[in-house]
C-alpha positions as CSV (number, residue, x, y, z in Angstrom):
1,X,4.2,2.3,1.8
2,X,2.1,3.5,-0.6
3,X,-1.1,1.5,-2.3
4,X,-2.3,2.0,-5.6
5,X,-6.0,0.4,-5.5
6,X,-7.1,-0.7,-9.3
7,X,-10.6,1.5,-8.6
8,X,-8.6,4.8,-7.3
9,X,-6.4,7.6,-9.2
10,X,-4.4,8.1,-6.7
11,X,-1.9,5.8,-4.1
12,X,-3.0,5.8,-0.8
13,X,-1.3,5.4,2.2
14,X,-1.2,1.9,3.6
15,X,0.0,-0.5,6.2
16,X,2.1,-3.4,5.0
17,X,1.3,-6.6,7.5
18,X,2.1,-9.6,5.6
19,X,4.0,-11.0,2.3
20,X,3.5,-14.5,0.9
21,X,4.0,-16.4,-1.9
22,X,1.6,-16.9,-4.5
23,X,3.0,-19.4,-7.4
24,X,6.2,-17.2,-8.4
25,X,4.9,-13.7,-7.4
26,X,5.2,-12.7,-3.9
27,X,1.5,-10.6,-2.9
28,X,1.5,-8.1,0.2
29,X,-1.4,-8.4,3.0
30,X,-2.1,-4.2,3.3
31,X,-4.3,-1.8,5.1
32,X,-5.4,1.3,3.5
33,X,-8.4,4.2,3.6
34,X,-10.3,4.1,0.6
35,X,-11.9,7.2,-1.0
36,X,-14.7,6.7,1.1
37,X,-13.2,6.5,4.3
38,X,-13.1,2.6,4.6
39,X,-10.6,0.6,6.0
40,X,-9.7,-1.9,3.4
41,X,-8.0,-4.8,4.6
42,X,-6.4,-7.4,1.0
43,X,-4.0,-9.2,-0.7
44,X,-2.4,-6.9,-3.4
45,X,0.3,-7.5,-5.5
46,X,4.0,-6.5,-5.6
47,X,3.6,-4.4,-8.2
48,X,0.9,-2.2,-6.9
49,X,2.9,-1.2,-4.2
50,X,5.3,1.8,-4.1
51,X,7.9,2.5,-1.2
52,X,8.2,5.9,0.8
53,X,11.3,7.3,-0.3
54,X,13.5,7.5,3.3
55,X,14.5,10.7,4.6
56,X,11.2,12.7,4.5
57,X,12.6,15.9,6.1
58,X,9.4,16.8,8.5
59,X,9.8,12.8,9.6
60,X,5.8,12.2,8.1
61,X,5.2,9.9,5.1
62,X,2.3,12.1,4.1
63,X,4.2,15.4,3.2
């Protein structure tokens, strides 16, 4: 899945490792590589999170 952190332009590529509740939204525990190079590891919500479409025909998630 993809990650769209508030501070970049761009989604980045991330590692979905937990959902949980939080009231009536559900927020997504992810992993990503910030510009920088850093591993961030947070809580984001739902809506900041955008699927990779199935069927990438060279099998990579990165194009």
């Amino acid at each position: 899945m993809w990650v769209r952190p508030p501070n970049l332009p761009v989604p980045r590529p991330g590692l979905l490792l937990a959902w949980r509740r939080d009231g009536e939204a559900w927020i997504a525990l992810v992993t990503y590589i910030d510009a920088g190079g850093r591993a961030i590891t947070e809580w984001v919500p739902r809506d900041r999170l955008v699927p990779v479409p199935p069927n990438r025909p060279n099998g990579s998630a990165y194009g």
